[in-house]
C-alpha positions as CSV (number, residue, x, y, z in Angstrom):
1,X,-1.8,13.2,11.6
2,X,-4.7,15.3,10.9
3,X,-6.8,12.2,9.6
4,X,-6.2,10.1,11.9
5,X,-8.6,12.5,14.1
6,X,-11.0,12.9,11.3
7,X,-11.4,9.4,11.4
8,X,-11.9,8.9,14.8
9,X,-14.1,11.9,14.9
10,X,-16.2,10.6,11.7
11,X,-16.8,7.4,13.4
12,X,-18.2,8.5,16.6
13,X,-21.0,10.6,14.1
14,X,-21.6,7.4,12.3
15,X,-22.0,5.7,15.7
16,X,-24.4,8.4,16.7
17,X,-26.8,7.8,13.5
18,X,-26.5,4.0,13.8
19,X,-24.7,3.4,10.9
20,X,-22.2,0.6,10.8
21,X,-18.6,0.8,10.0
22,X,-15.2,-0.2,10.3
23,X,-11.9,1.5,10.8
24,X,-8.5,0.5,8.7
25,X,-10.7,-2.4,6.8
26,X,-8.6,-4.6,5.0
27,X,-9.9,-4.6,1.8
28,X,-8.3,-6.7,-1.3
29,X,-7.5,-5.4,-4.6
30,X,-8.4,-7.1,-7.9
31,X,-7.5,-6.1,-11.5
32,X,-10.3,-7.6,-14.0
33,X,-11.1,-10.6,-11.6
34,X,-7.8,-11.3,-10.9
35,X,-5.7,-10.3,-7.5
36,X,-3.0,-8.6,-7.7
37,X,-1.6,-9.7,-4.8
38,X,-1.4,-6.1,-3.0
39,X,-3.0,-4.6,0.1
40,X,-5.1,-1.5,0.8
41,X,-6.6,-0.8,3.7
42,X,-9.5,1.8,3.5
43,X,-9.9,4.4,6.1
44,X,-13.5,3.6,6.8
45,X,-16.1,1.6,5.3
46,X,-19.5,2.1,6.0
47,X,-22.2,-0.4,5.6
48,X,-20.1,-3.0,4.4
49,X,-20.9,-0.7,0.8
50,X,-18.8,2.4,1.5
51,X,-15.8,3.4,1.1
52,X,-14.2,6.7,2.9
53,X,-10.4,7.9,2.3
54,X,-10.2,10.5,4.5
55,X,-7.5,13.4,3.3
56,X,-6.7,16.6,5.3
57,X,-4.5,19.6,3.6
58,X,-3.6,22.7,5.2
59,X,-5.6,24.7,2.8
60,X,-7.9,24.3,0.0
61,X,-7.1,26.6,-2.8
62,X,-9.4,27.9,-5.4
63,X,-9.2,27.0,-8.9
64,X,-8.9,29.6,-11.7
């Protein structure tokens, strides 16, 4: 897939700047303080602070 390679290629950029991150980061998900007992693993997250869903599409249309 498409993102899968703008993920890679994202990462070796944030490698080049020095900026920390992680790849398919396990991340829990809680409703209101409470867990919901679900999964969700975020593309990249940088800094331990950000989080980066990375989407591709084969064209970007304008809106009218």
């Amino acid at each position: 897939m498409l993102e899968t390679v703008y993920a890679a290629c994202l990462g070796l950029e944030l490698n080049r700047a020095g900026i920390a991150f992680g790849r398919q980061v396990a991340t829990p998900v809680t409703c209101k303080g409470i867990p919901i007992g679900l999964g969700f693993r975020a593309d990249v997250v940088g800094e331990d602070a950000v989080i980066v869903e990375v989407k591709a599409v084969r064209r970007m249309r304008r809106r009218s």
